[in-house]
C-alpha positions, 0 to 999 in steps of 0.5 A: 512284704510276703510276711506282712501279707501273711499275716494280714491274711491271718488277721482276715481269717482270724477276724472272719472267724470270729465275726462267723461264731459271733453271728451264729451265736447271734441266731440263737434257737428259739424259745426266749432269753438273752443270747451271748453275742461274744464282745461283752453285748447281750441280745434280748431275744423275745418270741412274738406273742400269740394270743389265746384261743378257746375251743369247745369239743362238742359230739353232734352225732354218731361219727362227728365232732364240732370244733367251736373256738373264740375269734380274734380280730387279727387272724385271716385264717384258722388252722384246725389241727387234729392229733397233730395233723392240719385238718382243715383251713377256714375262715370260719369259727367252727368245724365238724368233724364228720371223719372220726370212729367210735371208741376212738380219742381225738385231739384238736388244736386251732391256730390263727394266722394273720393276712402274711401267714404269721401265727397271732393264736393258738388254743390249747389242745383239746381232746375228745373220745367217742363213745357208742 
């Protein structure tokens, strides 16, 4: 008896083992593909898709920038992201910008996200130099 639950035990961490390795190959990270679940099965993995934004750079004055960019009738707020920091949230489909230097160069980008705070667009980064 003591054998047979010897070996029952090592089939349960055996198995649980396996069900473990199986699940976090499952997780995958990211970015696309097919991921290789261990029993012969392949997982489509398929990122969410994010519309395009387009954003304008416009210099208004001295020190400031306007930020324009297209809307999109899923998004509930927009994100604007300058030199890889959140400058602002707005509800808006412009921004100026009146915190930049001259011979200085900025980057932006805008993200959108929906009502349940899920990015449904993004533009590209866009960048700017303020010159005297």
């Amino acid at each position: 008896m003591k054998a047979f639950f010897s070996r029952s035990a090592f089939w349960l961490r055996s198995t649980a083992a396996v069900l473990m390795l199986a699940g976090l190959a499952a997780c995958g990270g990211g970015g696309g593909g097919s991921v290789d679940v261990g029993v012969g099965i392949g997982v489509d993995v398929v990122e969410p898709a994010v519309a395009p934004l387009s954003m304008a750079l416009t210099r208004v004055g001295p020190q400031a920038i306007e930020v324009d960019w297209s809307d999109d009738p899923f998004v509930a707020s927009f994100l604007v992201i300058r030199d890889g920091h959140v400058l602002a949230e707005v509800t808006t489909l412009s921004l100026i910008d009146a915190s930049v230097f001259i011979d200085e160069t900025y980057c932006y980008q805008v993200e959108g996200y929906d009502a349940a705070r899920i990015l449904v667009a993004a533009s590209s980064i866009g960048c700017i130099t303020v010159f005297p």
